[in-house]
C-alpha positions as CSV (number, residue, x, y, z in Angstrom):
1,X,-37.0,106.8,8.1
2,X,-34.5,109.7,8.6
3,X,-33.2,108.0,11.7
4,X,-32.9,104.7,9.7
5,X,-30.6,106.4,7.0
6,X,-28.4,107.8,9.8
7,X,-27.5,104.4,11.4
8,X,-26.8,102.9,8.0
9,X,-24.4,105.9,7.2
10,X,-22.8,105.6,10.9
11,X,-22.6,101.7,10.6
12,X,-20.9,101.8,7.1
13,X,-18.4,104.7,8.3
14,X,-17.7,102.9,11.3
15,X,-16.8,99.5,9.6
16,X,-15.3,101.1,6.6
17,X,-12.7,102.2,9.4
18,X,-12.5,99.3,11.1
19,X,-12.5,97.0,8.5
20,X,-9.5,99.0,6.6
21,X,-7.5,98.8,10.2
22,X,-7.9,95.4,10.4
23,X,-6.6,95.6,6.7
24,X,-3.5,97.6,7.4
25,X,-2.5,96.1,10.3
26,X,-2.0,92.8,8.5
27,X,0.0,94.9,6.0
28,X,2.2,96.3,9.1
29,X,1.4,100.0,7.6
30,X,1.7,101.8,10.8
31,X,0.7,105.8,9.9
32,X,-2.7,103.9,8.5
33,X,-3.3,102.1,11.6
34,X,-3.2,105.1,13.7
35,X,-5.3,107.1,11.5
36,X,-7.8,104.3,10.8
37,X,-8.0,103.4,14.0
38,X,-8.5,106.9,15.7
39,X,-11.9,107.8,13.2
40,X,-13.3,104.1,14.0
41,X,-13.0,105.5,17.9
42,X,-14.6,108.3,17.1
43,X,-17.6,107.0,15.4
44,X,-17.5,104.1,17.5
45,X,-18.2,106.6,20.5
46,X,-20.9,108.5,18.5
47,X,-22.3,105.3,17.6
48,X,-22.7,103.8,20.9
49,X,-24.7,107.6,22.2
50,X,-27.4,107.1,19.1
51,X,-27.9,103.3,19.8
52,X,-28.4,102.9,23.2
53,X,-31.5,103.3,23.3
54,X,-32.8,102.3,19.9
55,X,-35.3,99.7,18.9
56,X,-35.0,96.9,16.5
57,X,-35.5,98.7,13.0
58,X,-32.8,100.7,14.0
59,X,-30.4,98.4,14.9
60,X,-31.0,96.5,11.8
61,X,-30.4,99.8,9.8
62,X,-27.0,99.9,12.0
63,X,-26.3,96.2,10.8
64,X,-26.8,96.9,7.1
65,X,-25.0,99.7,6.5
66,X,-22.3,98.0,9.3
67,X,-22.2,95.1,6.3
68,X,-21.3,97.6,3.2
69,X,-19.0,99.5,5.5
70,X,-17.2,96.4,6.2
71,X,-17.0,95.2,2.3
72,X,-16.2,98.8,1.4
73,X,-13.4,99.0,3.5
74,X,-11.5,96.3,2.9
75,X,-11.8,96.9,-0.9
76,X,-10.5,100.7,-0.1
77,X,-7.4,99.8,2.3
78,X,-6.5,96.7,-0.4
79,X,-6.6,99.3,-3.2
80,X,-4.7,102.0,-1.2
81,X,-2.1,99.5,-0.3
82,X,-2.3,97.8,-3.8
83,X,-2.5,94.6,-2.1
């Protein structure tokens, strides 16, 4: 269960990051592209080591928390921006 909470958390960092770059790069907003983009490399790389040799449950957990991250993000980086 403890693993499960960890790849929801690293799934909804990582796409909370990605999810805002893809955000800001519409916007052209350079200084967030590099930072948003360096952090989902960083998690991306973490998250790659902890799922490589996971089974099912945990890549659903991954998935879920991927999904929030995603809506999250793009509701963060269109408030930041006030777009």
């Amino acid at each position: 269960m403890q693993k499960d909470i960890k790849l929801i958390l690293i799934g909804f960092v990582q796409l909370l990051f990605l999810s805002a770059n893809t955000f800001f790069i519409a916007y052209k907003n350079i200084p967030m592209i590099a930072i948003s983009c360096f952090l989902t490399n960083i998690v991306f790389s973490y998250s790659v080591k902890v799922l490589a040799f996971s089974g099912m449950r945990q890549r659903i957990s991954f998935s879920i928390g991927c999904t929030f991250g995603c809506i999250a993000g793009t509701l963060i980086a269109s408030f930041i921006l006030g777009a």
